[in-house]
C-alpha positions as CSV (number, residue, x, y, z in Angstrom):
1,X,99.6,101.0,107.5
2,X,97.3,98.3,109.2
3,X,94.8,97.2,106.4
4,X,91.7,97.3,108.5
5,X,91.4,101.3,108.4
6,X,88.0,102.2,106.7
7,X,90.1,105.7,105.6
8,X,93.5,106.2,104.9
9,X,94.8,109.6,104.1
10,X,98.5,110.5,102.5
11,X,100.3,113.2,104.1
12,X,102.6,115.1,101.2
13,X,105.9,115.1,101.8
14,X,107.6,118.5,101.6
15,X,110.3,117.6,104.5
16,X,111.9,115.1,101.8
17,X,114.0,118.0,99.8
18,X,116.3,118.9,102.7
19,X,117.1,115.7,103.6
20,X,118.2,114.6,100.4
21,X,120.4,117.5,100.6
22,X,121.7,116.5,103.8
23,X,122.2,113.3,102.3
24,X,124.0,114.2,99.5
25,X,126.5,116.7,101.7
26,X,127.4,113.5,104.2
27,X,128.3,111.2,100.6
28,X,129.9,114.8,99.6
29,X,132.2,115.0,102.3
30,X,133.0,111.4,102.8
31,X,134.2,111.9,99.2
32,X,136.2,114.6,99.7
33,X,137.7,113.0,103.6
34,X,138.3,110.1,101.6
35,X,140.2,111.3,98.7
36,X,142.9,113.3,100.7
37,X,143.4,110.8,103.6
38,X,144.2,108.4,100.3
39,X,146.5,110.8,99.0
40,X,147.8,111.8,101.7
41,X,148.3,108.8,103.5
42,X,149.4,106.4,100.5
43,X,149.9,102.8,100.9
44,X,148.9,99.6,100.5
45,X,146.5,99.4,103.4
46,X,144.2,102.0,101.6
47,X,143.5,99.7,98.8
48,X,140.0,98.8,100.6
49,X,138.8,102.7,101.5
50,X,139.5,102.9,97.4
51,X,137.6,100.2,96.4
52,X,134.7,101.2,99.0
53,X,134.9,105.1,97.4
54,X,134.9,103.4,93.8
55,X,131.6,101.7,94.9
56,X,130.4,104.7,96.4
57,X,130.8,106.6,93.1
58,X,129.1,103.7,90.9
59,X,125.9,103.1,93.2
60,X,125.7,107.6,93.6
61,X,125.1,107.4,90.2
62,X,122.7,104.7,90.1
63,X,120.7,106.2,92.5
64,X,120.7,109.4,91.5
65,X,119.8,108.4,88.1
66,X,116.6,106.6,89.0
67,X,114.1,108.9,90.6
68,X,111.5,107.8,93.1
69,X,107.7,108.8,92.5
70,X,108.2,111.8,94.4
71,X,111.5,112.6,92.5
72,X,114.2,112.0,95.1
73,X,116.2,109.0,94.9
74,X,116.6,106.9,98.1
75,X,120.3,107.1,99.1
76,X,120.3,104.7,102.1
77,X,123.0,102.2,100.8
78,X,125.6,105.3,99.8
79,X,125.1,106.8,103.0
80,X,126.0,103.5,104.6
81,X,128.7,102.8,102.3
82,X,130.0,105.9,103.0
83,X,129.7,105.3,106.9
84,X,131.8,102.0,106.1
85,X,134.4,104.4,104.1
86,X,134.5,106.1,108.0
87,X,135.2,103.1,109.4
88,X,138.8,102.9,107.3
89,X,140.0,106.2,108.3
90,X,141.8,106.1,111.9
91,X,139.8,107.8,114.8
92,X,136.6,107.6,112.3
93,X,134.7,104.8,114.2
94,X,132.1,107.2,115.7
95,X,131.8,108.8,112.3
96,X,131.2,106.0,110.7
97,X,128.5,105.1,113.5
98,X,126.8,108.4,112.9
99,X,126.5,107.8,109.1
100,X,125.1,104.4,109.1
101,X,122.2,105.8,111.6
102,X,121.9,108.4,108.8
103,X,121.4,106.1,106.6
104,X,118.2,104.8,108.9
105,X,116.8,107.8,109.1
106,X,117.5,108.7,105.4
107,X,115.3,105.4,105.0
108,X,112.3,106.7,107.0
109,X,112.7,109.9,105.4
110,X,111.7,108.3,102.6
111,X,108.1,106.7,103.9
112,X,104.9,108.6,103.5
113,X,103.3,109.7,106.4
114,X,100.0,107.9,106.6
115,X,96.7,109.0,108.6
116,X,94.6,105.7,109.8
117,X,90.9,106.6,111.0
118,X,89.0,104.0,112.4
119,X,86.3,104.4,115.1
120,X,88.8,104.5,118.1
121,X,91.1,107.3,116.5
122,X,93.5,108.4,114.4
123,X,97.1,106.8,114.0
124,X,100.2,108.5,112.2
125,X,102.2,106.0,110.7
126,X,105.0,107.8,111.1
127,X,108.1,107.4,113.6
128,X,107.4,107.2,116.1
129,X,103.6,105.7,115.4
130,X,101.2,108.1,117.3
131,X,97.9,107.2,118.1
132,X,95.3,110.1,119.3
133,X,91.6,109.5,120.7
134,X,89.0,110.6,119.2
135,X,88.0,112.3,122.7
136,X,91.4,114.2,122.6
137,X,89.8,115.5,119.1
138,X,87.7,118.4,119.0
139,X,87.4,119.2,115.1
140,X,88.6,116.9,112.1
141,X,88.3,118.2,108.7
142,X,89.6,117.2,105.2
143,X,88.7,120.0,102.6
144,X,90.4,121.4,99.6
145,X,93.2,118.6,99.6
146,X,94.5,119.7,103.4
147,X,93.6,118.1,106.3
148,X,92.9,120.0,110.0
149,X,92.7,118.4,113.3
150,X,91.4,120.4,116.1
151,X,92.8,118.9,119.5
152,X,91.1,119.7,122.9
153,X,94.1,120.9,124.3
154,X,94.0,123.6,121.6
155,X,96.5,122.3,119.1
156,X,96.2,122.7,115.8
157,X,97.5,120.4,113.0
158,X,96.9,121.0,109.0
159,X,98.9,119.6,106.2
160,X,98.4,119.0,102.8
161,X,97.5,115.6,101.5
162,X,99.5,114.2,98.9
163,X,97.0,113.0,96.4
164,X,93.6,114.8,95.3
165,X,90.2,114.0,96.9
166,X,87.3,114.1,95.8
167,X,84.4,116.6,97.3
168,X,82.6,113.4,97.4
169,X,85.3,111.3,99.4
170,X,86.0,114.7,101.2
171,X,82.4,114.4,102.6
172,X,82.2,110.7,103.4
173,X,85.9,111.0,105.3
174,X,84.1,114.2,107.1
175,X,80.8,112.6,107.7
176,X,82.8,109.5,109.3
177,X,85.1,111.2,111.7
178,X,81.7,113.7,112.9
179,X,80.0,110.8,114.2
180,X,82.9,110.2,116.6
181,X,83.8,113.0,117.9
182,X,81.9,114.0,121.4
């Protein structure tokens, strides 16, 4: 996020758990794909889709034995690996395609989802990056560790903010955003 934002909130993240999952089911089935197309199909052409499963296997458990913060590890660079595994096996192009954009997204996954307020409005740093008005804001409130924003088109958006406030900064946040809302 841009550095000139007088507030910054920190969205939690509860999203993260099922695509870890996701991710580890795409390196799970590359695995298994891999491992009977090599048996299977036995020669001396397969020698790279072993070594690129052998990698896989060593940097899976590199990953998955260093946590993030949030206690998922990031598993961008198996997924791709495992996309580039796709790429040895015939008619697996597309596959292969689809895992490496996996592995993007499984990289944005990954990013907390920021709130910037300044005195123009409110931007989610999120993808895409959303900017709202503060005239398209009826209500903005951050109590109790959850933020609420009150649109004027009657849409309602609360989530829970990843790290504790304050009753203190909860107020100055509060007072802040008041001021600009019409």
């Amino acid at each position: 996020m841009q550095p000139d934002y007088p507030f910054v909130l920190i969205l939690a993240n509860k999203e993260r758990r099922a695509a870890h999952f996701i991710s580890l089911v795409l390196i799970g089935i590359t695995f298994l794909t891999a491992l009977i197309f090599t048996v299977t199909h036995l020669s001396i052409n397969r020698i790279v889709l072993i070594l690129l499963v052998i990698v896989l296997i060593i940097l899976l458990y590199l990953k998955l034995t260093r946590k993030n913060e949030n206690g998922f590890p990031q598993l961008m660079w198996p997924i791709a690996i495992a996309g580039l595994c796709w790429f040895q096996i015939p008619s697996g192009f597309y596959i292969g395609a689809v895992y490496l954009a996996a592995a993007i997204f499984e990289k944005q996954s990954q990013i907390p989802i920021e709130i910037g307020i300044d005195s123009t409005g409110i931007t989610f740093n999120h993808f895409p990056q959303k900017f709202h008005e503060w005239k398209k804001i009826q209500h903005f409130t951050v109590k109790d560790g959850l933020v609420t924003i009150n649109y004027t088109n009657n849409k309602v958006f609360q989530k829970e903010l990843a790290n504790a406030t304050s009753p203190e900064e909860e107020v100055e946040v509060n007072e802040y955003c008041r001021q600009f809302i019409s």
